[in-house]
PDB file of N, CA, C and O in Angstrom:
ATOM      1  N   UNK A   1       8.759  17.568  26.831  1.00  0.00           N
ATOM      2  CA  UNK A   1       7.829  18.666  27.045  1.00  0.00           C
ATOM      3  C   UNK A   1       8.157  19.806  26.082  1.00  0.00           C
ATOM      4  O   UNK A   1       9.312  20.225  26.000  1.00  0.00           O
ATOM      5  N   UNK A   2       7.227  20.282  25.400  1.00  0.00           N
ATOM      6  CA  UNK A   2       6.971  21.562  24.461  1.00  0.00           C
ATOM      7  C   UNK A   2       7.330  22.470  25.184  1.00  0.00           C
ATOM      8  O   UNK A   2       6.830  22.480  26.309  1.00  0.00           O
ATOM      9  N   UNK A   3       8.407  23.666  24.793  1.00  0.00           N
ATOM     10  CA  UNK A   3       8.942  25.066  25.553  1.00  0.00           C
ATOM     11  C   UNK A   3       8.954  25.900  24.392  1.00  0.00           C
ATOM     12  O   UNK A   3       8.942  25.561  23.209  1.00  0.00           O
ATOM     13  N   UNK A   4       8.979  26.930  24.852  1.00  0.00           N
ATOM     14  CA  UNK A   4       9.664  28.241  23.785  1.00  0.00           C
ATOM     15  C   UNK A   4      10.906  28.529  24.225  1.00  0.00           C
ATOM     16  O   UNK A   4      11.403  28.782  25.322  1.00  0.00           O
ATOM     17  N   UNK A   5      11.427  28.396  22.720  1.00  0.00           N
ATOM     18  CA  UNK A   5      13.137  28.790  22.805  1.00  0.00           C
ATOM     19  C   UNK A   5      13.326  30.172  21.792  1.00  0.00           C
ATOM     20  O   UNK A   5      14.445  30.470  21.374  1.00  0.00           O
ATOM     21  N   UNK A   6      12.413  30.775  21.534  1.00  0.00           N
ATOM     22  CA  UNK A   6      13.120  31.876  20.651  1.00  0.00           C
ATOM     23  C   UNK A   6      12.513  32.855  20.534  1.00  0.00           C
ATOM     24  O   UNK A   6      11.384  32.443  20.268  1.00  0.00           O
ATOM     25  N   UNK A   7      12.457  34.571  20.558  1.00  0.00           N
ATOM     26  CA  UNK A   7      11.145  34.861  19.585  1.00  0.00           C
ATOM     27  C   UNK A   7      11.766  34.979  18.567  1.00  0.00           C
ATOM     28  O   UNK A   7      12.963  34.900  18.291  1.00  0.00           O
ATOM     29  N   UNK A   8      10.375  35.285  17.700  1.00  0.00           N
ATOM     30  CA  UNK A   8      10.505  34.851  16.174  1.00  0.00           C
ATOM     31  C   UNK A   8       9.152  35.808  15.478  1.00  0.00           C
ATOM     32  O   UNK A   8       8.117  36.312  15.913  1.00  0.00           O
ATOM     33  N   UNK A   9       9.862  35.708  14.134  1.00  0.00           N
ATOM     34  CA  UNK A   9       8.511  36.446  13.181  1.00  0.00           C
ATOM     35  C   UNK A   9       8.360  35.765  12.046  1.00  0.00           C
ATOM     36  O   UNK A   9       9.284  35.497  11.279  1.00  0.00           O
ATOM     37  N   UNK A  10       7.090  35.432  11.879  1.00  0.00           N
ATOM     38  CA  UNK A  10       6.708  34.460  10.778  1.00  0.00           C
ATOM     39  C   UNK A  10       5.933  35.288   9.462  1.00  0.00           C
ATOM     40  O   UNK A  10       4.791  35.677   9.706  1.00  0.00           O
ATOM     41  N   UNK A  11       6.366  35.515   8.388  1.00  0.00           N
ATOM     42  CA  UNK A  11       6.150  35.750   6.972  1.00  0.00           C
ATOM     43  C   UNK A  11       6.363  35.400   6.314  1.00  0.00           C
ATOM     44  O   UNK A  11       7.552  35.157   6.103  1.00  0.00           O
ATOM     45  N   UNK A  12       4.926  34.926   5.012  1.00  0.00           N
ATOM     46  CA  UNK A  12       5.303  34.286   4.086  1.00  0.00           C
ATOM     47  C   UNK A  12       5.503  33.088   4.105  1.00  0.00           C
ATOM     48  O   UNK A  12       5.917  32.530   3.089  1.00  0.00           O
ATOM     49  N   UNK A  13       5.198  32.216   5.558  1.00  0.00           N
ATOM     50  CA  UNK A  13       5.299  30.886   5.521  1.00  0.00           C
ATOM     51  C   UNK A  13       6.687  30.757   5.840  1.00  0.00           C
ATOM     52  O   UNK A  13       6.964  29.569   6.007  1.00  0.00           O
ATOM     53  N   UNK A  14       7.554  31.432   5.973  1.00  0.00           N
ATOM     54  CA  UNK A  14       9.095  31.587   6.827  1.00  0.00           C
ATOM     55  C   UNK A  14       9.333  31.874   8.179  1.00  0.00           C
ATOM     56  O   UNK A  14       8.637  32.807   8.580  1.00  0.00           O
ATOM     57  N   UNK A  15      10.117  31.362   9.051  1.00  0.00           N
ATOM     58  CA  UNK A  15      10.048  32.031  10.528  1.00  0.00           C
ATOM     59  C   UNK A  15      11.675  32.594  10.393  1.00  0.00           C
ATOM     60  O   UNK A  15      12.671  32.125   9.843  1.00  0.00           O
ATOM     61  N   UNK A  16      11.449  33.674  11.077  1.00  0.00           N
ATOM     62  CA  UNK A  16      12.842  34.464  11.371  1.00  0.00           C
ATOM     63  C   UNK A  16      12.770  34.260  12.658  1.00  0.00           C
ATOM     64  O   UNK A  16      11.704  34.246  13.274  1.00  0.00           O
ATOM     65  N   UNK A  17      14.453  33.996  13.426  1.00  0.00           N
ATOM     66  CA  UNK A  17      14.465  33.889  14.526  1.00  0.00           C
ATOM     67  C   UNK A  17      15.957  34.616  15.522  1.00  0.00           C
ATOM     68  O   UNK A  17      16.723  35.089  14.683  1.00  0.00           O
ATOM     69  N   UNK A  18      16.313  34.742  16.410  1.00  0.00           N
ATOM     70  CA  UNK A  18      17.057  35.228  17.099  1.00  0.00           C
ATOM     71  C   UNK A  18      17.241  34.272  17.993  1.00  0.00           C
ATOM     72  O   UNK A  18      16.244  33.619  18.301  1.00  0.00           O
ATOM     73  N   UNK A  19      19.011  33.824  18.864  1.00  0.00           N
ATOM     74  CA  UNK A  19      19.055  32.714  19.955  1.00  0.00           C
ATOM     75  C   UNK A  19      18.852  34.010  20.882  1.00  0.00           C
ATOM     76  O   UNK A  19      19.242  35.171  20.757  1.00  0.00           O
ATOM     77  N   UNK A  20      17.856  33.154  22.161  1.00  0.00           N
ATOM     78  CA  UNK A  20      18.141  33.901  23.137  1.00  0.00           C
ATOM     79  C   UNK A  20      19.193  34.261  23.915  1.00  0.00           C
ATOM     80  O   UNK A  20      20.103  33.500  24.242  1.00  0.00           O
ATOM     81  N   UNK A  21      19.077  35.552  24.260  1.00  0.00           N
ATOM     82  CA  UNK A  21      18.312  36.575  25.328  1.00  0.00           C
ATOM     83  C   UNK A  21      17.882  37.644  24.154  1.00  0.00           C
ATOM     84  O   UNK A  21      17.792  38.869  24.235  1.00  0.00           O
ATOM     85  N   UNK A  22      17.561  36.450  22.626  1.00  0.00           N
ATOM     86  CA  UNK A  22      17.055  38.306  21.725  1.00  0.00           C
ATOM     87  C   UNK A  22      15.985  38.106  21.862  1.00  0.00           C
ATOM     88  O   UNK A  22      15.330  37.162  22.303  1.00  0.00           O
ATOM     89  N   UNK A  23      15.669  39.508  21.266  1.00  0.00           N
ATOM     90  CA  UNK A  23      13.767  39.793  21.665  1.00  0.00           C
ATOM     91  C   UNK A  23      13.406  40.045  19.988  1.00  0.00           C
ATOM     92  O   UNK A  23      13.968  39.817  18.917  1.00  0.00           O
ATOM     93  N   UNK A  24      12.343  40.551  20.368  1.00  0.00           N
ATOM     94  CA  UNK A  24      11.566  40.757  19.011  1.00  0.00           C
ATOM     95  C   UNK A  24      12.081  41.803  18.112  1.00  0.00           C
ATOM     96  O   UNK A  24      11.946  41.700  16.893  1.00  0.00           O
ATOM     97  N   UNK A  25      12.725  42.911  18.723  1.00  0.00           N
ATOM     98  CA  UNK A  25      13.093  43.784  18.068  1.00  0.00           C
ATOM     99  C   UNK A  25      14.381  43.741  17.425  1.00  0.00           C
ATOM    100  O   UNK A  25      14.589  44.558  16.528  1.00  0.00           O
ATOM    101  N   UNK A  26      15.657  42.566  17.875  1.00  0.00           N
ATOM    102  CA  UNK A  26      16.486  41.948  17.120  1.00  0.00           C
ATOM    103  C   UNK A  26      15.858  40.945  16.186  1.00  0.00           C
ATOM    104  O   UNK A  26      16.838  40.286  15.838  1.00  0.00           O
ATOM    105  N   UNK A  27      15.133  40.593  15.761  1.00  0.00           N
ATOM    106  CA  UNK A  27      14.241  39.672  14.946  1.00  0.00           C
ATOM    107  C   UNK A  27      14.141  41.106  13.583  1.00  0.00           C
ATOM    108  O   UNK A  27      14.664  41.118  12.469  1.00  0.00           O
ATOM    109  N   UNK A  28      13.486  41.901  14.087  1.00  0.00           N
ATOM    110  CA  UNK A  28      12.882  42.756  13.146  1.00  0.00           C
ATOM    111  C   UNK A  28      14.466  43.473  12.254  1.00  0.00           C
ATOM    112  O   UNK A  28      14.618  43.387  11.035  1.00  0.00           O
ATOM    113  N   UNK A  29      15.285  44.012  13.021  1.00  0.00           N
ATOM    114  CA  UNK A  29      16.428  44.543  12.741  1.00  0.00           C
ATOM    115  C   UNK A  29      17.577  43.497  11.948  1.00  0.00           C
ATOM    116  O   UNK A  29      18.309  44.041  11.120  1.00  0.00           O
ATOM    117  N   UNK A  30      17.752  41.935  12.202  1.00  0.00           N
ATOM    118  CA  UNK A  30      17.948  40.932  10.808  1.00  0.00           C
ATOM    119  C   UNK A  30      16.866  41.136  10.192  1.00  0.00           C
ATOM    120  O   UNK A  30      17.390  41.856   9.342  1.00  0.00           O
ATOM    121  N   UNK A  31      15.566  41.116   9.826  1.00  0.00           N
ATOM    122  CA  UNK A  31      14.672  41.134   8.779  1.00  0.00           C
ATOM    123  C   UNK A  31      14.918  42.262   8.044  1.00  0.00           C
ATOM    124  O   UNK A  31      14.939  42.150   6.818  1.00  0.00           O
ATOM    125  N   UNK A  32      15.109  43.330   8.556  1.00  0.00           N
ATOM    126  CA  UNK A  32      15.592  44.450   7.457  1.00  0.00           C
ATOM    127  C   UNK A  32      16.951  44.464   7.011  1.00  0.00           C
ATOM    128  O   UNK A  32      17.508  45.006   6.056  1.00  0.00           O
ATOM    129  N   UNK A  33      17.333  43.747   7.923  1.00  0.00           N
ATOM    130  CA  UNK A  33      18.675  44.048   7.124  1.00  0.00           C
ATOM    131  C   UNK A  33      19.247  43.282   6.230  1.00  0.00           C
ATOM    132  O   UNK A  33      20.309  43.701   5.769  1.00  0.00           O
ATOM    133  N   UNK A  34      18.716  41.947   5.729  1.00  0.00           N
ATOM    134  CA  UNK A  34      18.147  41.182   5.100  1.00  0.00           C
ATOM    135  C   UNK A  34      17.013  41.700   4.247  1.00  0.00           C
ATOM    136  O   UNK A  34      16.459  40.815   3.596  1.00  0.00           O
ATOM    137  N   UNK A  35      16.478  43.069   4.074  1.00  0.00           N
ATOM    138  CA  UNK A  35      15.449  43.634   2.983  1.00  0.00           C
ATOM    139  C   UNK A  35      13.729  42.876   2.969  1.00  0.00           C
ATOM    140  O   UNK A  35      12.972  43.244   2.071  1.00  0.00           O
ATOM    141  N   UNK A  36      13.336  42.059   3.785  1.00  0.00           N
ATOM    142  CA  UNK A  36      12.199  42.151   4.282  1.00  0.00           C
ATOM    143  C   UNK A  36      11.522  42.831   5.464  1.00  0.00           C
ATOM    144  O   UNK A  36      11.908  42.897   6.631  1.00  0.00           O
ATOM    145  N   UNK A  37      10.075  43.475   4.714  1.00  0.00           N
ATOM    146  CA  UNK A  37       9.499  44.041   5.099  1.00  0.00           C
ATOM    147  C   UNK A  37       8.631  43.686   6.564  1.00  0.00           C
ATOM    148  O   UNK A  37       7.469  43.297   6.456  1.00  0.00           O
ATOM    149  N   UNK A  38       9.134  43.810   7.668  1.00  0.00           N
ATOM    150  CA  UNK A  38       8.848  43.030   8.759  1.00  0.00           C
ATOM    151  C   UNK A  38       7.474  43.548   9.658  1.00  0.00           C
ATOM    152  O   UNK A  38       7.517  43.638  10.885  1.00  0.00           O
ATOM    153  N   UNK A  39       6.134  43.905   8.772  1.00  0.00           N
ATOM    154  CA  UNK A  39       5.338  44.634   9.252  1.00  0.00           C
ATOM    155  C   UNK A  39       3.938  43.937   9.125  1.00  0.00           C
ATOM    156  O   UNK A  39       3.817  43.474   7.991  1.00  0.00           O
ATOM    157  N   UNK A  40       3.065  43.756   9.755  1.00  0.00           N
ATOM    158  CA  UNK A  40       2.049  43.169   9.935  1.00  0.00           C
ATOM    159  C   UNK A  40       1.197  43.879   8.658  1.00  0.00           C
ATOM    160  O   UNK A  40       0.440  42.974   8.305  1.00  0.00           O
ATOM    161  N   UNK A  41       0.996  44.803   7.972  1.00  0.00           N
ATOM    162  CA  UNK A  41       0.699  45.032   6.682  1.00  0.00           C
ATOM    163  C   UNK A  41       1.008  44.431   5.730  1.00  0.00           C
ATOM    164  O   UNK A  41       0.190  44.327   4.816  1.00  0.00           O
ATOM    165  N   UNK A  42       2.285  43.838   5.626  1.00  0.00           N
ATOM    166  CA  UNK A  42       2.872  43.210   4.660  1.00  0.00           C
ATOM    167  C   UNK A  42       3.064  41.268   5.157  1.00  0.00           C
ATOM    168  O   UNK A  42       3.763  40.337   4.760  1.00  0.00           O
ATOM    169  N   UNK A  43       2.097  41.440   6.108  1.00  0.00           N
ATOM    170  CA  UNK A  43       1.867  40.018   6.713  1.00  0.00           C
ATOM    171  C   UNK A  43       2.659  39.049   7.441  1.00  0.00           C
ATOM    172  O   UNK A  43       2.332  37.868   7.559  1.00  0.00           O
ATOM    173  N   UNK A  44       3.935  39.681   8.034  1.00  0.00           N
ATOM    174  CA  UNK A  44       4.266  39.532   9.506  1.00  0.00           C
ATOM    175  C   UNK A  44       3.625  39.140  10.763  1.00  0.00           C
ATOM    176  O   UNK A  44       2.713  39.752  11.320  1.00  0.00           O
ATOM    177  N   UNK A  45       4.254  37.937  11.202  1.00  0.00           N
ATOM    178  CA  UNK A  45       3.497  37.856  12.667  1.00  0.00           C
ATOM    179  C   UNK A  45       4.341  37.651  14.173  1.00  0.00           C
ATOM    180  O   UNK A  45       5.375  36.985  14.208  1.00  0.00           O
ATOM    181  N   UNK A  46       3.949  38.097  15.007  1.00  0.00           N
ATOM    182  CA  UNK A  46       5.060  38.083  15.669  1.00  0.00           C
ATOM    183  C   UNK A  46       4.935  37.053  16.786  1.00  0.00           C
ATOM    184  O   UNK A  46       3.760  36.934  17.134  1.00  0.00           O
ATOM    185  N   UNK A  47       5.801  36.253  17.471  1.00  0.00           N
ATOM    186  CA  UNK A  47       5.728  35.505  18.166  1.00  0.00           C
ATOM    187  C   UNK A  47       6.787  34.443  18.262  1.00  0.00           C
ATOM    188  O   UNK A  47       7.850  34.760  17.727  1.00  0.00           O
ATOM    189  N   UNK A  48       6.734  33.084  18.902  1.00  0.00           N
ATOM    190  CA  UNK A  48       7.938  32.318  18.903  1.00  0.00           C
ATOM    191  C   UNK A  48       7.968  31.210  18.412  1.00  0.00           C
ATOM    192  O   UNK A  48       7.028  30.550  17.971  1.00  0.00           O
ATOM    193  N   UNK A  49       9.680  30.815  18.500  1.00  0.00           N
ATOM    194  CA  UNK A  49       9.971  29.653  17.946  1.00  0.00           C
ATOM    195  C   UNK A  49       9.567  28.695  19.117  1.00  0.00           C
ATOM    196  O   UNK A  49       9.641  29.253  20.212  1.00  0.00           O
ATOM    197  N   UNK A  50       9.102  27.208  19.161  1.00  0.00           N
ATOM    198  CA  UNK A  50       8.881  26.101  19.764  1.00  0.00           C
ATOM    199  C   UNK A  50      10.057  24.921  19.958  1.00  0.00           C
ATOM    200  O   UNK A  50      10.616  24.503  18.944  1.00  0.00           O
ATOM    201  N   UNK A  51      10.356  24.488  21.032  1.00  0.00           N
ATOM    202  CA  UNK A  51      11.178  23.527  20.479  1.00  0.00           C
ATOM    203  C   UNK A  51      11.113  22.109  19.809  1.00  0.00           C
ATOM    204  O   UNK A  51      11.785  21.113  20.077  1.00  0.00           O
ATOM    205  N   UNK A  52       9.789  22.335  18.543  1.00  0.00           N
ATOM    206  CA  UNK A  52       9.697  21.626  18.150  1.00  0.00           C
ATOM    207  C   UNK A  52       9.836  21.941  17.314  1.00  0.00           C
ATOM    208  O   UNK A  52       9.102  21.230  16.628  1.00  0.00           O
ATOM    209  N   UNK A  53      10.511  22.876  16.431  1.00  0.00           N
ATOM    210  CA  UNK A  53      10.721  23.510  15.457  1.00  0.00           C
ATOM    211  C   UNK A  53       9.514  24.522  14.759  1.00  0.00           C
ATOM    212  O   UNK A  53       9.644  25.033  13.646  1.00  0.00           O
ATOM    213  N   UNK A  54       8.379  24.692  15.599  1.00  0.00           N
ATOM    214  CA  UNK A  54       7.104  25.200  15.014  1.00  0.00           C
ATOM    215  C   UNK A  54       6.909  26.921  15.391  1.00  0.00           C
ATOM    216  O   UNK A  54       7.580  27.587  16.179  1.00  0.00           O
ATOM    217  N   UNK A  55       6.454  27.092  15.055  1.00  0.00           N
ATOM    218  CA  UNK A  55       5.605  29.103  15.010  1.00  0.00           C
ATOM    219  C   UNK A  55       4.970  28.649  15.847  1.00  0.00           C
ATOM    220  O   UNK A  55       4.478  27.527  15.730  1.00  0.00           O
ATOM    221  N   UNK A  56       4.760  29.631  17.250  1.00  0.00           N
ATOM    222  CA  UNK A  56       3.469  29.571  17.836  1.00  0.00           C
ATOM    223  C   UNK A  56       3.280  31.654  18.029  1.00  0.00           C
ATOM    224  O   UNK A  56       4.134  32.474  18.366  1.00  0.00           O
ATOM    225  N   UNK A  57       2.057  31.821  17.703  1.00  0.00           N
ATOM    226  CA  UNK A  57       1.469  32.670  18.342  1.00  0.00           C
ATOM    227  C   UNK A  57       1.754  33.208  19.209  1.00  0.00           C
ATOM    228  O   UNK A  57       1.785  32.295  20.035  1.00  0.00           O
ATOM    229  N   UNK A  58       2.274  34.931  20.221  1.00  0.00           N
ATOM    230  CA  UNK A  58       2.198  35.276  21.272  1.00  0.00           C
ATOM    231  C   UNK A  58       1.321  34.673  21.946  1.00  0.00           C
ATOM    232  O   UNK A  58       1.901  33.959  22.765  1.00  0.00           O
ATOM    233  N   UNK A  59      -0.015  34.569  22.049  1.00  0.00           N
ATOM    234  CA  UNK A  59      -1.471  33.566  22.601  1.00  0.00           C
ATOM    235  C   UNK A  59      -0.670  32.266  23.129  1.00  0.00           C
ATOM    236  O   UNK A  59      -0.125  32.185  24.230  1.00  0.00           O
ATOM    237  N   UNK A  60      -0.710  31.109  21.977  1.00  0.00           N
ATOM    238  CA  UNK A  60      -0.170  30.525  22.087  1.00  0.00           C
ATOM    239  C   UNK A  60       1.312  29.795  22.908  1.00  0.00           C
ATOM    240  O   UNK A  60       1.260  28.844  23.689  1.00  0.00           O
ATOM    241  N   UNK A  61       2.433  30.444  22.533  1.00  0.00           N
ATOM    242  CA  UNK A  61       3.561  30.577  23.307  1.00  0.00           C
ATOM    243  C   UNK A  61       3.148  30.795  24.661  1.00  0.00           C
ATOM    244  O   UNK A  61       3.767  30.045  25.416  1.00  0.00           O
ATOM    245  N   UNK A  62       2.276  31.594  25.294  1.00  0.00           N
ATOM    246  CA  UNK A  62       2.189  32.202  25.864  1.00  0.00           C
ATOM    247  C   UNK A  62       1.623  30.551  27.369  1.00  0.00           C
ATOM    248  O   UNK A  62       2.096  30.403  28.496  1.00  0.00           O
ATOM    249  N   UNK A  63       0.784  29.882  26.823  1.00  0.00           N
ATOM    250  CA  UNK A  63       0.168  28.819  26.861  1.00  0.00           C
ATOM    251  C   UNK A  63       1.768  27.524  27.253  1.00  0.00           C
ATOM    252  O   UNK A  63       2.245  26.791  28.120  1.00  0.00           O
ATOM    253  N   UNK A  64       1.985  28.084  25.711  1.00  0.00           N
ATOM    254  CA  UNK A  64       3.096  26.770  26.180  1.00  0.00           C
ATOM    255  C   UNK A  64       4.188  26.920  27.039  1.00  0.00           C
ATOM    256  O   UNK A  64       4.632  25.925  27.613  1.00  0.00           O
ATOM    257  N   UNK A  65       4.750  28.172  27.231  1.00  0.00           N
ATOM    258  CA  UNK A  65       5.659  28.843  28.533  1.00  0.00           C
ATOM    259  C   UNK A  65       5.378  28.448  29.824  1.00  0.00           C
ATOM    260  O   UNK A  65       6.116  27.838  30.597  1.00  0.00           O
ATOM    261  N   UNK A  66       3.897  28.971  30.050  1.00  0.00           N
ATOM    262  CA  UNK A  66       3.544  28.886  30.913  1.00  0.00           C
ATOM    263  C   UNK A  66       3.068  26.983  31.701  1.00  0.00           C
ATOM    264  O   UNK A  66       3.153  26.867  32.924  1.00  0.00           O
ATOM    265  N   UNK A  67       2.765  26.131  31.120  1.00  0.00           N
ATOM    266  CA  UNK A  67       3.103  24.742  30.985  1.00  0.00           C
ATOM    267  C   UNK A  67       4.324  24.303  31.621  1.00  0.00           C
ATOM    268  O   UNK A  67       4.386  23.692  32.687  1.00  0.00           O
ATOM    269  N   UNK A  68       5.329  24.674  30.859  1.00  0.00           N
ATOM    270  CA  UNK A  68       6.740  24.796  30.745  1.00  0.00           C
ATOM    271  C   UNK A  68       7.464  25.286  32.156  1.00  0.00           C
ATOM    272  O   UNK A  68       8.664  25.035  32.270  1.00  0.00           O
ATOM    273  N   UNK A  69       6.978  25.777  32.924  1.00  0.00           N
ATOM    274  CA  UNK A  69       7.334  26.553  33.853  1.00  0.00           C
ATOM    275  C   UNK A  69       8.164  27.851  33.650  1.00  0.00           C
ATOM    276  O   UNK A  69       8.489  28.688  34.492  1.00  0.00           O
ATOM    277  N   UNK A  70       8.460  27.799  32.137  1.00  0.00           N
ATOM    278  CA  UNK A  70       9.094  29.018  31.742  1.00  0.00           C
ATOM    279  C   UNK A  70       8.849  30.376  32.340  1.00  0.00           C
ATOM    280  O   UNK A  70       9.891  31.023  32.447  1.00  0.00           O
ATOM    281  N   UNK A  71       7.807  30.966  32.745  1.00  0.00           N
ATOM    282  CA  UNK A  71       7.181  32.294  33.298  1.00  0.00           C
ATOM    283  C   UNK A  71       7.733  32.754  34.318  1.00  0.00           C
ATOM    284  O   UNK A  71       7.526  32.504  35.506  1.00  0.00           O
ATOM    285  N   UNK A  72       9.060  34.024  33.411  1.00  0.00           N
ATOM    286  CA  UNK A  72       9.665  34.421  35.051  1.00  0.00           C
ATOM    287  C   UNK A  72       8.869  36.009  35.296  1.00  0.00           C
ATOM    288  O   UNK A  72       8.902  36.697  36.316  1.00  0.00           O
ATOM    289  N   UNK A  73       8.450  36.179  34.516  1.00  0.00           N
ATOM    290  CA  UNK A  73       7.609  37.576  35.019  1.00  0.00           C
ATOM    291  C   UNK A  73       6.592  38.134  35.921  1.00  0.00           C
ATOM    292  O   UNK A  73       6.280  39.273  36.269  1.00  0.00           O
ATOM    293  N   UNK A  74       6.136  36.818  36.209  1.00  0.00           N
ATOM    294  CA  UNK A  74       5.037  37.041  36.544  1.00  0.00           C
ATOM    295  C   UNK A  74       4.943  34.935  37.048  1.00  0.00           C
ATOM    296  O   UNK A  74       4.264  34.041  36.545  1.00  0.00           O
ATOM    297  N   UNK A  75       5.661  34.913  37.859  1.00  0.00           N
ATOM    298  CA  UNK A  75       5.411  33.156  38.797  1.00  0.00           C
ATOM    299  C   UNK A  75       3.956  32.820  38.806  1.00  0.00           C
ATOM    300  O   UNK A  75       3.341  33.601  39.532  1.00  0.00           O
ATOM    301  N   UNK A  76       3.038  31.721  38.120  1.00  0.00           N
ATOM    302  CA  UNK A  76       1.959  31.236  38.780  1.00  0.00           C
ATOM    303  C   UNK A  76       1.087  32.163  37.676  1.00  0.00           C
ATOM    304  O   UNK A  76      -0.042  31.721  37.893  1.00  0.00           O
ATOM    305  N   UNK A  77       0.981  32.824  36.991  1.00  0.00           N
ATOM    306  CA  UNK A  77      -0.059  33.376  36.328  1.00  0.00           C
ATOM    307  C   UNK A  77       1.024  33.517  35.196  1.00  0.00           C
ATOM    308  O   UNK A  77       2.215  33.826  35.146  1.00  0.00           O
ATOM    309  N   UNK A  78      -0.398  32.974  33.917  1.00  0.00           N
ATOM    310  CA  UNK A  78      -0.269  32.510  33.093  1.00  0.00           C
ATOM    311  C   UNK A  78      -0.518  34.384  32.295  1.00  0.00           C
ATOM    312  O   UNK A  78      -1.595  34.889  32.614  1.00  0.00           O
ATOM    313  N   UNK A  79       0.155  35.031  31.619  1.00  0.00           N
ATOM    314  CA  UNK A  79      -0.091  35.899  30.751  1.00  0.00           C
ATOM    315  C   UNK A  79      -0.941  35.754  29.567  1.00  0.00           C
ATOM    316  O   UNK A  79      -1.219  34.705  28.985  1.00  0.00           O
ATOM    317  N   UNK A  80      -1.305  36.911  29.298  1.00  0.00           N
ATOM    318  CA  UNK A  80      -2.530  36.783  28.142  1.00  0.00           C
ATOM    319  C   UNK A  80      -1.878  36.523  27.008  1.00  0.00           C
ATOM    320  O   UNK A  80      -2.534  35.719  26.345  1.00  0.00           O
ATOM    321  N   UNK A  81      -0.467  36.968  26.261  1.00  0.00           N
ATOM    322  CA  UNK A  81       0.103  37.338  25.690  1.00  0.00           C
ATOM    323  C   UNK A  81       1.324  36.710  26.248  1.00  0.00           C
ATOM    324  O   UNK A  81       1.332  36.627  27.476  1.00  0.00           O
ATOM    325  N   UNK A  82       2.235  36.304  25.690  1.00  0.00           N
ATOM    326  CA  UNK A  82       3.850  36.474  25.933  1.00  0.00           C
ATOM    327  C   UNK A  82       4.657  37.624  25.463  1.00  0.00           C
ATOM    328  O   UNK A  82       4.130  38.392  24.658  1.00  0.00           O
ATOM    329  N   UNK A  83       5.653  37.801  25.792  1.00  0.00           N
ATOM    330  CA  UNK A  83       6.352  38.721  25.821  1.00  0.00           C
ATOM    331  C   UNK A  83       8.284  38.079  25.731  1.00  0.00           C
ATOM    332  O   UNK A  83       8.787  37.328  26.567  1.00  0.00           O
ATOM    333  N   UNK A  84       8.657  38.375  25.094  1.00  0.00           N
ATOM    334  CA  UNK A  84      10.247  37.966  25.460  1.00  0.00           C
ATOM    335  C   UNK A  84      10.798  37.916  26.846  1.00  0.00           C
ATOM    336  O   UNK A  84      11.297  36.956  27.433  1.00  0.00           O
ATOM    337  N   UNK A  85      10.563  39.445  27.350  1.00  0.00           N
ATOM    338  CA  UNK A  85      11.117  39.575  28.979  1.00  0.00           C
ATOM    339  C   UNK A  85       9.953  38.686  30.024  1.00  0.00           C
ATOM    340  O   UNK A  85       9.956  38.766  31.252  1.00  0.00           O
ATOM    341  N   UNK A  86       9.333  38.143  29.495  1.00  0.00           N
ATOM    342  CA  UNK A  86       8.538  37.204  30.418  1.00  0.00           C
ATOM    343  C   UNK A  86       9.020  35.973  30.472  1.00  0.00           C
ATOM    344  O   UNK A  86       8.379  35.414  31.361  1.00  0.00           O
ATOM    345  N   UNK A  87       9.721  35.302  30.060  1.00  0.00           N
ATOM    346  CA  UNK A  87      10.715  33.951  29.943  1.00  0.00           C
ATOM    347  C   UNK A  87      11.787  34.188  30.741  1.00  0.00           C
ATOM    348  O   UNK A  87      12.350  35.251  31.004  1.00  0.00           O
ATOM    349  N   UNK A  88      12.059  32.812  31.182  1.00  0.00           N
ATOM    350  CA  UNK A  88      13.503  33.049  32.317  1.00  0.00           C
ATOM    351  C   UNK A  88      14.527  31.915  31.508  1.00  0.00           C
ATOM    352  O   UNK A  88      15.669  31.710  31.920  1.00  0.00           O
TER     353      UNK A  88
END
C-alpha cells in the first residue's frame, strides 16, 4: 500500500526531503542552506515524498494518507490539503 513518508519540496525536477517528524519548514531551511531558492516564484512546490519514491502534491498526499489510514488530525475525514501535523 502507497503512504506518505516525508514532506518534501520539488524544484526543478528535484525533490528535497526531511525524515520524519520534519515538516516543511525544515525542508525549506536545508534548501537554503544549500543556496536554493525555495519559493514558488522560482518554481518550488510543496508537498510529499511517497513511499514509492515519487512527489505527490499536498492534494494528492493528502488522498494517499488518507487511504493509508495515516490521518491523525482529523480520524475519518479526509483533508482538502495535507499538512505535516496531520500524519501520525
Amino acid at each position: 500500500m502507497l503512504t506518505v513518508e516525508a514532506a518534501a519540496i520539488q524544484k526543478d525536477g528535484v525533490i528535497y526531503s526531511v525524515p520524519r517528524p520534519g515538516r516543511h519548514h525544515d525542508v525549506i531551511r536545508m534548501m537554503v542552506l544549500a543556496g536554493v531558492v525555495p519559493t514558488r516564484d522560482e518554481g518550488a512546490v510543496q508537498g510529499f515524498l511517497l513511499s514509492d519514491g515519487t512527489f505527490a502534491t499536498r492534494w494528492k498526499a493528502a488522498q494517499v494518507a488518507y487511504r493509508a489510514g495515516q490521518i491523525l488530525s482529523k480520524p475519518g475525514q479526509m483533508p482538502e490539503t495535507l499538512l505535516s501535523e496531520d500524519l501520525c
